[in-house]
C-alpha positions as CSV (number, residue, x, y, z in Angstrom):
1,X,119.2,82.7,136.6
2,X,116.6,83.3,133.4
3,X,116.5,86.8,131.7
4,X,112.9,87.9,130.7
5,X,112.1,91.3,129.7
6,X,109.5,91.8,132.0
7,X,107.4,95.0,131.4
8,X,107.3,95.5,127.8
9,X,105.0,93.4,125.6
10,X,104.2,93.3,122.1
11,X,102.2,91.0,121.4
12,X,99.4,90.0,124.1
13,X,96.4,92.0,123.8
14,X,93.1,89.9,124.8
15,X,92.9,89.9,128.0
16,X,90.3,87.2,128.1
17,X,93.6,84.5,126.6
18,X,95.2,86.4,129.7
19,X,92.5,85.5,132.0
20,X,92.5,82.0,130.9
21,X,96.2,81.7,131.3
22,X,95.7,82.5,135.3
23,X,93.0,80.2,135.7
24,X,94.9,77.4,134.2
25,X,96.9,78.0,137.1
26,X,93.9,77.7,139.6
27,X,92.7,74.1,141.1
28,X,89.1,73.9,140.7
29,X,88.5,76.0,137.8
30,X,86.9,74.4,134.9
31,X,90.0,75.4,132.3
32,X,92.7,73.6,134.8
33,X,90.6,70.6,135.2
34,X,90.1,70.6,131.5
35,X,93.9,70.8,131.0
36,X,94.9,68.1,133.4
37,X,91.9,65.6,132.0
38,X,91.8,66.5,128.5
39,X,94.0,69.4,126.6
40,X,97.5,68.1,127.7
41,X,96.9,64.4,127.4
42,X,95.6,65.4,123.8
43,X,98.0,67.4,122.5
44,X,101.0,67.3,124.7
45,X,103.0,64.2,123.9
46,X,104.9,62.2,126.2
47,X,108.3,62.6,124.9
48,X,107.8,66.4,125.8
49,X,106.9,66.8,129.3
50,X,103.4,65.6,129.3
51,X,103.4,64.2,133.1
52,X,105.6,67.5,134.3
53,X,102.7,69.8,132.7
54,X,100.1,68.2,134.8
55,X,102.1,67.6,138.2
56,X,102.7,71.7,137.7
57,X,99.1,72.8,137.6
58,X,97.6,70.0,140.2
59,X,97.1,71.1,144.0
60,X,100.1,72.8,146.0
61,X,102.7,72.9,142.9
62,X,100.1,75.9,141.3
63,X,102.1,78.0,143.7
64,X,105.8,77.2,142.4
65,X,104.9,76.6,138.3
66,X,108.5,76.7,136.5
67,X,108.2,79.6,134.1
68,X,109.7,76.9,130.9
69,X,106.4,74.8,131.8
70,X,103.9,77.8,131.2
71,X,105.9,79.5,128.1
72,X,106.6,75.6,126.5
73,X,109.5,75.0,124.3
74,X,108.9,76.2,120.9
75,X,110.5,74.5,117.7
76,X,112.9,72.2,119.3
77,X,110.0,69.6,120.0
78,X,108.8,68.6,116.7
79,X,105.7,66.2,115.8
80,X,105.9,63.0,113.7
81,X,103.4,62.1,111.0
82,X,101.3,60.0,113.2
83,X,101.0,62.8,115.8
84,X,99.8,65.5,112.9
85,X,97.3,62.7,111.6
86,X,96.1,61.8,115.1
87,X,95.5,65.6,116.4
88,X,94.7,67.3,113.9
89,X,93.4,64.9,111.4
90,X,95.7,65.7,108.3
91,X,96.1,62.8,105.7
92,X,99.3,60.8,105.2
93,X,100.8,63.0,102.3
94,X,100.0,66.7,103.8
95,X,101.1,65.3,107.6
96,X,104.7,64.6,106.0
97,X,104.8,67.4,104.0
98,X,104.4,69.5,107.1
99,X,106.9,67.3,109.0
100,X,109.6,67.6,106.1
101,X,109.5,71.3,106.7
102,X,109.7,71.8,110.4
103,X,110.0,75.2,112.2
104,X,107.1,76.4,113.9
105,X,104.2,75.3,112.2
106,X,104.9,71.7,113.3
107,X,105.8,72.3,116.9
108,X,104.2,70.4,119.5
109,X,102.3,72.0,122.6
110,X,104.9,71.5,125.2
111,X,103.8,74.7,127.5
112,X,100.5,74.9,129.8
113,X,100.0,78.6,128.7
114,X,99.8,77.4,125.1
115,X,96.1,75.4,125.2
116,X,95.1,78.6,127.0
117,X,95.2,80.6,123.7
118,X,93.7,79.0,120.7
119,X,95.4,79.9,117.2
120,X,94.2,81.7,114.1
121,X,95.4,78.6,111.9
122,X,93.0,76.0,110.5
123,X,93.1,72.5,110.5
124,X,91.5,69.8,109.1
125,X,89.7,69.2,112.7
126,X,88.9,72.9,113.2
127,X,90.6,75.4,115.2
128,X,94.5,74.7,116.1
129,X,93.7,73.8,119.6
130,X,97.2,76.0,121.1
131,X,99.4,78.7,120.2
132,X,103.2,78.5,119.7
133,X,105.6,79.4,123.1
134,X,106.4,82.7,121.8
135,X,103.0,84.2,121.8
136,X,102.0,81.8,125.2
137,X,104.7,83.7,126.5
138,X,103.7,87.2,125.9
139,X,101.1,86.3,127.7
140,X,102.8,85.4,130.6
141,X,105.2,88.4,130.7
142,X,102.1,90.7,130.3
143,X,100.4,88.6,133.9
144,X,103.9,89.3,135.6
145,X,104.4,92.8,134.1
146,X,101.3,94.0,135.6
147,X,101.2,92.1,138.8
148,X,98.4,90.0,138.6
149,X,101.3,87.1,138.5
150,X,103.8,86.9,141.3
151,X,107.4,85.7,139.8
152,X,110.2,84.2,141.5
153,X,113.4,85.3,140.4
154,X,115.7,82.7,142.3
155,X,113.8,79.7,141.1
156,X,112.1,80.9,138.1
157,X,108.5,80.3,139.2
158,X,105.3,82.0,138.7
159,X,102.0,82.0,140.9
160,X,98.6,83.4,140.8
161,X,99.0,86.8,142.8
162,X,96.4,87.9,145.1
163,X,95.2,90.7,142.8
164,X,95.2,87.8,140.1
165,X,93.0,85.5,142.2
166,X,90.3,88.2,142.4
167,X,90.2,89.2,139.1
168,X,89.8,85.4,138.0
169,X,86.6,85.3,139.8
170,X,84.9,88.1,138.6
171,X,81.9,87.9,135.0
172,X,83.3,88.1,132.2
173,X,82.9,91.7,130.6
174,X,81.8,92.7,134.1
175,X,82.8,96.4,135.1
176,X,83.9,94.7,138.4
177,X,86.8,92.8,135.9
178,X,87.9,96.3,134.1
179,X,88.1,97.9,137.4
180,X,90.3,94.7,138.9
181,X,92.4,94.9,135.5
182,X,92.5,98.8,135.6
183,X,94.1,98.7,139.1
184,X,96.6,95.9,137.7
185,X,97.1,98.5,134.9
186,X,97.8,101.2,136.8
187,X,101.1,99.9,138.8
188,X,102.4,99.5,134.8
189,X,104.7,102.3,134.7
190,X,104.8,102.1,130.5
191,X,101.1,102.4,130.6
192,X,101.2,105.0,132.7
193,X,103.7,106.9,130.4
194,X,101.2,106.2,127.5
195,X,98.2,107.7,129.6
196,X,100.5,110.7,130.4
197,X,101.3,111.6,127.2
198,X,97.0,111.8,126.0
199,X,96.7,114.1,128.9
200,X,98.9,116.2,127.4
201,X,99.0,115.9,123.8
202,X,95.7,114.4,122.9
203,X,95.2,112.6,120.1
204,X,98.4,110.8,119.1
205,X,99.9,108.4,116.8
206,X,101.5,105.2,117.5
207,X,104.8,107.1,116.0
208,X,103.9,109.9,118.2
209,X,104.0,108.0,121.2
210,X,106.6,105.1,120.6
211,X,109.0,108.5,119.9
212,X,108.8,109.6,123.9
213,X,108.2,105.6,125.4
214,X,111.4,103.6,126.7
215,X,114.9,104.0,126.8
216,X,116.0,106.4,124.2
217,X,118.8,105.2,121.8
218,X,119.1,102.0,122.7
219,X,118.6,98.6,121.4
220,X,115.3,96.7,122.0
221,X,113.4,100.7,121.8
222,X,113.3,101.7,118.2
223,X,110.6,104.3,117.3
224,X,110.2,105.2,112.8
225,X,109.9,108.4,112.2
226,X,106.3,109.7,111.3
227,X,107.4,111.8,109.0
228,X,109.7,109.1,107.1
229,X,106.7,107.2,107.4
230,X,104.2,108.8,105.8
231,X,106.3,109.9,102.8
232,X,107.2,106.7,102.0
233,X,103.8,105.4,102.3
234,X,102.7,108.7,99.7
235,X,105.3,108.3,97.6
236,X,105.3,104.9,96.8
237,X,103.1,103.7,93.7
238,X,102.5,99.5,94.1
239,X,99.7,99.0,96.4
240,X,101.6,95.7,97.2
241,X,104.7,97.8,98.4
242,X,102.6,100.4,100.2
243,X,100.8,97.0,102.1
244,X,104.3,96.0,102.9
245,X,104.8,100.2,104.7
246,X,101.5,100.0,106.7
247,X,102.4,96.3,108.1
248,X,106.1,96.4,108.6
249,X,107.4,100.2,109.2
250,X,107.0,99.5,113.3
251,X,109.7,100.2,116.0
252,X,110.1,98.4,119.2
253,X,108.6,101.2,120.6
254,X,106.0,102.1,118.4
255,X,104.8,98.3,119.0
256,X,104.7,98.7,122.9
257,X,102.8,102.2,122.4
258,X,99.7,100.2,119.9
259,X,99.8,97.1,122.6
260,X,99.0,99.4,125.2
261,X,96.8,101.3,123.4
262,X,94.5,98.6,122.6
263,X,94.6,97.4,126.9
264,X,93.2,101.4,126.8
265,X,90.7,100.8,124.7
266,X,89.3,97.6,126.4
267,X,88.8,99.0,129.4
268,X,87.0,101.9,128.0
269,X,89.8,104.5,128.8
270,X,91.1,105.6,125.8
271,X,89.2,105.3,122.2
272,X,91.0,104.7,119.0
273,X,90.1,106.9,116.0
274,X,92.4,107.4,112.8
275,X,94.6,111.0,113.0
276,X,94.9,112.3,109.9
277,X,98.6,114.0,109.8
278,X,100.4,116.2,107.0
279,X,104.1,116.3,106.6
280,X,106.1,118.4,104.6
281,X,109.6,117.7,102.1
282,X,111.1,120.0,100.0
283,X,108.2,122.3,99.5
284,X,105.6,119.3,99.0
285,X,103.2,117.7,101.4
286,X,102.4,114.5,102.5
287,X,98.8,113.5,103.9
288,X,97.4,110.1,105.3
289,X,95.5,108.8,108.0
290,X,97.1,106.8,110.6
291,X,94.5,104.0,112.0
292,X,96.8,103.1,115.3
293,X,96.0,106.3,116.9
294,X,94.3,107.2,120.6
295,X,92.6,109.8,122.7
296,X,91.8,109.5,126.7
297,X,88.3,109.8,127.6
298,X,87.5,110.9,130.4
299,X,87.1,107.9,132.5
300,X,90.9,107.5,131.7
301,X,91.8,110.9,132.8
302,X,89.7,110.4,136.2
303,X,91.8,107.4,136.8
304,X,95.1,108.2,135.5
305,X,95.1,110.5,138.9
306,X,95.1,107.5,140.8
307,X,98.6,106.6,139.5
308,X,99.8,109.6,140.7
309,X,98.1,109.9,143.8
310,X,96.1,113.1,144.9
311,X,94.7,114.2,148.4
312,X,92.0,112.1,147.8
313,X,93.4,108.7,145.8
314,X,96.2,107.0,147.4
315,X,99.3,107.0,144.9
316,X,99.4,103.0,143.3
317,X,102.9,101.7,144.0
318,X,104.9,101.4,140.2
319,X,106.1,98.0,139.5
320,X,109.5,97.9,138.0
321,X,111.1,94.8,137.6
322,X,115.1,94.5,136.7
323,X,114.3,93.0,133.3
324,X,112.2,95.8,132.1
325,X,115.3,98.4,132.5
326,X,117.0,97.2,129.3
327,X,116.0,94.9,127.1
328,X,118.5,94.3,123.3
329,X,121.6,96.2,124.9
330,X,124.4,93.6,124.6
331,X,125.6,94.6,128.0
332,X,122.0,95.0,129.6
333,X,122.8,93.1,132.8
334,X,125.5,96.3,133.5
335,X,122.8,98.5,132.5
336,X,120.0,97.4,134.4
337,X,122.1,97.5,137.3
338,X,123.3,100.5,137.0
339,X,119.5,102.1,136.5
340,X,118.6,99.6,139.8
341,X,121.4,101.3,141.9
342,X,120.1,104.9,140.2
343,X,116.7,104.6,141.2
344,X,117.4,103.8,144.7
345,X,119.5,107.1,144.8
346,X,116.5,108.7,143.6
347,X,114.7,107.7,147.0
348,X,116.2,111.0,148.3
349,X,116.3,114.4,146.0
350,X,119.8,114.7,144.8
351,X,122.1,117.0,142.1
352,X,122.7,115.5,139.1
353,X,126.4,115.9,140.4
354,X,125.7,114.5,143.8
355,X,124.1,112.1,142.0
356,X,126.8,110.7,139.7
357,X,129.3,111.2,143.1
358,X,127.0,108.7,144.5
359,X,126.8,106.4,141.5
360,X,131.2,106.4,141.4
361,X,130.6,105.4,145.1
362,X,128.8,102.0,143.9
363,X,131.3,101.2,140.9
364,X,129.0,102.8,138.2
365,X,131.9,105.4,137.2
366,X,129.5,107.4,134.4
367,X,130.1,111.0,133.3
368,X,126.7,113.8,134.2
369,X,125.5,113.4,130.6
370,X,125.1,109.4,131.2
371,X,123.5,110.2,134.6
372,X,121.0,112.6,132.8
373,X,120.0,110.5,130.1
374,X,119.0,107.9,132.3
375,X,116.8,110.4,134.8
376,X,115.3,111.5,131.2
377,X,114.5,108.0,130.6
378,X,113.3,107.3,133.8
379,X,110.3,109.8,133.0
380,X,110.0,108.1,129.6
381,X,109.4,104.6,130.7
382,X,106.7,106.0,132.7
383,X,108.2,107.0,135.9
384,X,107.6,110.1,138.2
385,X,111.0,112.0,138.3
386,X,110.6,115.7,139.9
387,X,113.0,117.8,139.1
388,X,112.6,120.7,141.8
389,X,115.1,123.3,143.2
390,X,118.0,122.1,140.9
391,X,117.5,118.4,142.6
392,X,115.8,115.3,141.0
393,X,113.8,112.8,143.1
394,X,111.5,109.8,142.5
395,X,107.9,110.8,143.6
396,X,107.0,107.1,143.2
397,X,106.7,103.9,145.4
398,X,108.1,101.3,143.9
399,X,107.3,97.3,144.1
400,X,108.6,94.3,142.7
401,X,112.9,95.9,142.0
402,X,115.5,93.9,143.5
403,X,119.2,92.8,142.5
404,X,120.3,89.3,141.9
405,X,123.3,88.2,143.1
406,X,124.4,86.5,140.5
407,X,124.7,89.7,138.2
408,X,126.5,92.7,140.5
409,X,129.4,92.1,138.6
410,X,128.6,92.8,135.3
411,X,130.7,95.1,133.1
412,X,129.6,97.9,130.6
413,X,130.4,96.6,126.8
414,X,132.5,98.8,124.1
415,X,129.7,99.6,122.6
416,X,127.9,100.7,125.5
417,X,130.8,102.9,126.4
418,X,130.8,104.5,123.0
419,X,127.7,105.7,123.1
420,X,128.3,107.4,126.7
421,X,131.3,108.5,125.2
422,X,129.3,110.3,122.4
423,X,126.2,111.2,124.7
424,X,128.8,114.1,126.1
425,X,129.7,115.2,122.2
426,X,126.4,115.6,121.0
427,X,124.6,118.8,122.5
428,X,122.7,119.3,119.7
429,X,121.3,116.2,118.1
430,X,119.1,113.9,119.9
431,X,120.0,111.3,122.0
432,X,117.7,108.7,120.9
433,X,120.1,108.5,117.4
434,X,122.5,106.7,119.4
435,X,120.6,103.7,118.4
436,X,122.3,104.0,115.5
437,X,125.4,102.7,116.9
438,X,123.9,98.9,118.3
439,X,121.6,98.9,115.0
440,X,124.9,99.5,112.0
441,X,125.8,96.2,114.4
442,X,123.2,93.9,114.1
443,X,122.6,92.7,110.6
444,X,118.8,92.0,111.6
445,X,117.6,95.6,111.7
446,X,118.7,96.0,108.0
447,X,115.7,98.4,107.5
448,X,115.9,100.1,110.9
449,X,119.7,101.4,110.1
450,X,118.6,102.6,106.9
451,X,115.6,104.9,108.4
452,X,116.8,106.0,111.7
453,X,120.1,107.0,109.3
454,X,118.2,108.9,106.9
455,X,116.2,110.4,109.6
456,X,118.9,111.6,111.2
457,X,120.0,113.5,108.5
458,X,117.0,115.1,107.6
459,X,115.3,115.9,110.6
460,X,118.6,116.3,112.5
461,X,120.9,117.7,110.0
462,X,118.4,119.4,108.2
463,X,119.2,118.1,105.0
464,X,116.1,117.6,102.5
465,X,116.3,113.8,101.4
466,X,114.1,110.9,101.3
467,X,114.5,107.1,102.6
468,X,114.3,104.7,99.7
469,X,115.5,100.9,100.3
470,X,113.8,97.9,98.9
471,X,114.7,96.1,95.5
472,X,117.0,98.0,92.9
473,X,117.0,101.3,94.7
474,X,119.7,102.7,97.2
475,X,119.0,103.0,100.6
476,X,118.3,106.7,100.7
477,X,119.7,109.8,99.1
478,X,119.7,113.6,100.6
479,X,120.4,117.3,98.9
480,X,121.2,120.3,99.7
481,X,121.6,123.1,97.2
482,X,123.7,122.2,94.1
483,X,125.3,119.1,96.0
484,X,123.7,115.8,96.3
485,X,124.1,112.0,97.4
486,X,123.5,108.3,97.4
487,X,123.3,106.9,100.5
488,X,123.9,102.9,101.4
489,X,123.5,101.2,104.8
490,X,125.4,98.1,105.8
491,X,125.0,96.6,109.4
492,X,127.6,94.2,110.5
493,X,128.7,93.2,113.8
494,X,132.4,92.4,112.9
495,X,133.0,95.2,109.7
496,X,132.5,95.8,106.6
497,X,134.6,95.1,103.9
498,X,132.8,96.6,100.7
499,X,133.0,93.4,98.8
500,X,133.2,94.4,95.0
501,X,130.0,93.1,94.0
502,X,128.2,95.9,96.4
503,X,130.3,98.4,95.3
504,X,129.4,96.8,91.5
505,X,125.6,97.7,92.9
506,X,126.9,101.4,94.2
507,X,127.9,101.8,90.4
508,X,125.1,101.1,89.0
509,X,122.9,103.7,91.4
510,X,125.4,106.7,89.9
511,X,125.4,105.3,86.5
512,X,121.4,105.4,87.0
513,X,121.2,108.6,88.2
514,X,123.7,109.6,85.7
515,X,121.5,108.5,82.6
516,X,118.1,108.7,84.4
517,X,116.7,106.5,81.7
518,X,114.5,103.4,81.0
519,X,116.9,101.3,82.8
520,X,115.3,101.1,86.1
521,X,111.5,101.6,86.1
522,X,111.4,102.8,89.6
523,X,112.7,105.9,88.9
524,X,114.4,106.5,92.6
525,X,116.7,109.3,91.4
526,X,113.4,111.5,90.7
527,X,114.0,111.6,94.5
528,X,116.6,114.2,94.3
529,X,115.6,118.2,93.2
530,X,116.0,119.3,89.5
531,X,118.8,121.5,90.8
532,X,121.0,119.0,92.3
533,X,124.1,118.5,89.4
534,X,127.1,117.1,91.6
535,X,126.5,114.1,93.5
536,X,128.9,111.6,95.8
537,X,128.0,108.1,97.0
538,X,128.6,107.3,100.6
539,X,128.6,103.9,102.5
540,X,127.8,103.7,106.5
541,X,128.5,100.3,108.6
542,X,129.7,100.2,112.2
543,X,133.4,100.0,111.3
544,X,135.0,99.3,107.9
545,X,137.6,96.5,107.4
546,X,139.8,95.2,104.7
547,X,140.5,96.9,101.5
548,X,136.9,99.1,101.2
549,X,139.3,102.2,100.5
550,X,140.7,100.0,97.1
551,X,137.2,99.5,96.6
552,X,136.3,103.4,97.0
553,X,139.1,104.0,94.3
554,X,137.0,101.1,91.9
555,X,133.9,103.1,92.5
556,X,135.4,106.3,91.7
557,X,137.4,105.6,88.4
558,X,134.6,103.6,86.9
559,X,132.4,106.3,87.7
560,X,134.0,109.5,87.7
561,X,132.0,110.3,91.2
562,X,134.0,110.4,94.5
563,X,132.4,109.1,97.6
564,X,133.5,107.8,100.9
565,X,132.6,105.9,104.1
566,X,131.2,107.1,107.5
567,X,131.3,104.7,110.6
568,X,128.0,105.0,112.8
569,X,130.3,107.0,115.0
570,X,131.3,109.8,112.2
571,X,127.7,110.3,111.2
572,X,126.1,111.4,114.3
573,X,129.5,113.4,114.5
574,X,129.2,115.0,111.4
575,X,124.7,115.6,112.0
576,X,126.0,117.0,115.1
577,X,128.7,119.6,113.3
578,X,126.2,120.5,110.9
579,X,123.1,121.1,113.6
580,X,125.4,123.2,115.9
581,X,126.7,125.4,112.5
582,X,129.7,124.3,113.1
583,X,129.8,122.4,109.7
584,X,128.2,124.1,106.6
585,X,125.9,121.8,104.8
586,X,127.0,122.2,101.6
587,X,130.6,122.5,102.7
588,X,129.9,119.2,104.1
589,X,129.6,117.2,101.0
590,X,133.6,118.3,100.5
591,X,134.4,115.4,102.6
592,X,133.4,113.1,100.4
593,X,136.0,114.3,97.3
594,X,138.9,111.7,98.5
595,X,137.3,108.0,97.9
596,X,138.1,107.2,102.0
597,X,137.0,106.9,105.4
598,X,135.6,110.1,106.7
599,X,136.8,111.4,109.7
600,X,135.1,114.5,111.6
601,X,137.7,116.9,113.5
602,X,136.4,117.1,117.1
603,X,134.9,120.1,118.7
């Protein structure tokens, strides 16, 4: 069976290219007959499924289309010269220079979804006629998400749903098409969720939003701090660098909240209008205006009622689909069946310890504190959990949530069980920093780890501090008092074993700091207060392997400045000692005077 993460979508957010995408699936409209006569003949060369692509869209097959035929596959079919020269009407000498380098930007249209959407690149004959499969299929996730698709799970399928066959028909820019699309919208649970939190916050960020959407501390639902944001957008001189802030610094999260968002806005229930926000370091504040940020109108408040239902509107029915109840986790088939079998205890009001009785019942044998997280999360992906007379219960109809087979025995990863094992240790700090432990694992979220670690610290632990990263500069650094330090981030799935030329790079941030001269033009130590005279160094992966203490020692008798290392684990240990006073701040900086692994005593 085919894993899709159905219900959270990135990037898909013309909903015209969405409309076109269901008609392609339609005999008798004018953009499937185009398709079958013209587009895939054109473009979609034999060798890649050319015949299958136009048996899938003619007559009775429109009801059973194979998902892989409307997404295409991507990079692995790749066009010759002849093909480049023929389509798009490159000469000889450009068409095998694009050959020679491959990847995406000489993939062939293999996918029906793909001729729907028309690219942004230029070629020599005009427009490039498709898009690539990744972006084809956000736009089929998004049709499924919200129901105006019908998806079989067994075979993999998709088909124009009812609701999709009436919205095809209606004018373009009509209000009869919102109001079809706004209906669709409405069974969207995330959507929903974003709605919720306008009505009751108002004007809000991306940031603002992404920090409340999804499940919390997990992989696949990041979220950057605002305030980390907009310091290191004030802070930083190059206008090239502070570009690179406003277009990369985005979490999963804060992605789905500016998709939805913009679906808000063209329908005429939300507006968006920059927020200007102010946060505050060390005595110093930071100002900007954020551009991704929304308000309700009142047409959306008037319909946001409809998704709860009230004695006059009939409550929509949620769609929830297994896929959409985890998305990065490494174990997510465990945990979306553990939230599957959850929410179908929720059908009747129950204790959280009646609750996790029933959940041990069904194999799921979780602690309270994972039960409650979930219930938490629940609310956050945009479903309605009541919590009434010391029992929850789910005060929503739900469509479209089943269990395949082929998963119910699925087991919960180590690193799953971790984090549920530190979700009952940490009482004080937020949940969502357990994202820390899948990101100092995956050596693509570099940047992630290094601002969820820092914000942790300062916004959890209270320290004053200040993410840095980038070229030539550590990865953060924090102070409290007298007592200060360098802070540097390594994700790795298997360990990390301080290979001497980092810690070669750790020596040269203290010798920096140390002679605060012309040697480094960026200046990152000017970071740290003016009364900050004793520093340490500290390193923070997932788990540390080989001989990093030997390395520690190098650091240390080169130096003259002790440090240590911290596993993912010991630093929400150690933000959580400190939050709950149980650790002094400045006493904490002590554990750092013996060159080793840090270890935090348990409660």
């Amino acid at each position: 069976m085919a894993e899709h993460s159905f219900g959270w979508i990135q990037e898909a957010g013309n909903y015209s290219g969405l409309k076109e995408v269901l008609r392609a699936m339609v005999p008798g409209t004018t953009r499937n007959f185009r398709l079958i006569t013209k587009d895939i003949p054109a473009y979609v060369p034999e060798r890649f499924g050319r015949e299958a692509l136009v048996a899938a869209i003619t007559g009775e097959n429109c009801r059973h289309i194979p998902y892989r035929l409307l997404k295409g596959r991507g990079m692995t079919c790749q066009l010759t010269v002849e093909e480049n020269m023929s389509m798009f009407g490159y000469d000889a000498d450009t068409a095998e220079g694009i050959v020679r380098k491959g990847g995406r930007g000489n993939a062939a249209c293999s996918g029906i979804a793909q001729l729907c959407l028309t690219a942004q690149k230029m070629v020599p004959s005009g427009i490039k006629p498709y898009q690539g499969d990744w972006q084809a299929e956000s736009f089929v996730r998004w049709g499924i998400s919200i129901g105006l698709m019908d998806y079989e799970a067994k075979e993999d399928t998709c088909a124009v749903s009812d609701l999709g066959l009436a919205w095809i028909q209606t004018e373009d820019g009509s209000e009869e098409e919102k109001e079809i699309l706004g209906q669709a919208y409405l069974s969207y649970p995330p959507l929903v969720r974003v709605m919720s939190l306008l009505e009751q916050y108002g004007h809000m960020t991306k940031f603002e939003i992404g920090s409340r959407l999804g499940f919390k501390g997990e992989a696949g639902f990041t979220s950057i701090p605002q305030n980390i944001f907009v310091r290191d957008y004030c802070m930083e001189q190059s206008p090239q660098e502070k570009m690179k802030i406003l277009q990369n610094a985005e979490g999963s999260s804060d992605k789905y909240a500016r998709m939805i968002g913009k679906w808000l806005c063209a329908i005429g229930w939300a507006v968006q209008e920059p927020k200007t926000v102010t946060e505050y370091f060390a005595g110093r504040s930071f100002k900007m205006n954020i551009q991704q940020a929304y308000t309700l109108t009142l047409r959306g408040r008037k319909h946001l009622k409809r998704a709860y239902g009230t004695s006059s509107t009939k409550r929509i029915p949620k769609r929830v689909m297994w896929d959409m109840l985890a998305t990065k986790a490494q174990d997510r088939t465990y945990l979306r069946n553990r939230r599957t079998h959850l929410l179908m205890c929720l059908k009747k009001p129950g204790t959280l310890d009646s609750l996790t009785e029933a959940m041990d019942a069904m194999g799921f044998h979780e602690a309270p504190a994972v039960i409650a997280d979930d219930l938490e999360n629940f609310k956050n992906i945009g479903l309605n959990i009541v919590y009434t007379g010391g029992k929850y219960k789910l005060h929503d109809d739900i469509c479209g949530l089943s269990l395949p087979v082929q998963h119910t025995g699925a087991s919960k990863s180590d690193v799953t069980a971790l984090k549920d094992h530190l979700r009952k240790q940490l009482t004080y700090v937020d949940h969502k920093y357990l994202a820390l432990i899948d990101l100092s694992r995956d050596s693509k979220a570099n940047r992630d780890f290094e601002i969820e670690t820092m914000a942790l610290l300062i916004n959890e632990a209270g320290f004053e501090g200040m993410h840095l990263g980038g070229a030539s500069k550590p990865d953060g650094i924090y102070y409290d008092g007298s007592c200060g330090m360098i802070v540097d981030t390594k994700a790795y799935a298997k360990g990390y074993a301080l290979p001497v030329g980092q810690a070669d790079e750790m020596i040269r941030y203290i010798e920096e700091n140390k002679t605060r001269g012309q040697i480094n033009a960026n200046h990152w130590w000017e970071a740290f207060d003016n009364n900050v005279t004793c520093f340490h160094y500290m390193f923070v992966s997932a788990e540390f392997t080989g001989g990093f203490e030997k390395r520690l020692d190098y650091i240390a008798k080169r130096t003259g400045i002790c440090g240590g290392a911290l596993t993912a684990k010991q630093l929400l240990l150690m933000a959580e000692a400190v939050k709950s006073g149980r650790l002094d701040r400045k006493e904490s900086f002590e554990l750092f005077e013996h060159n080793q692994q840090v270890i935090i005593p348990n409660n």
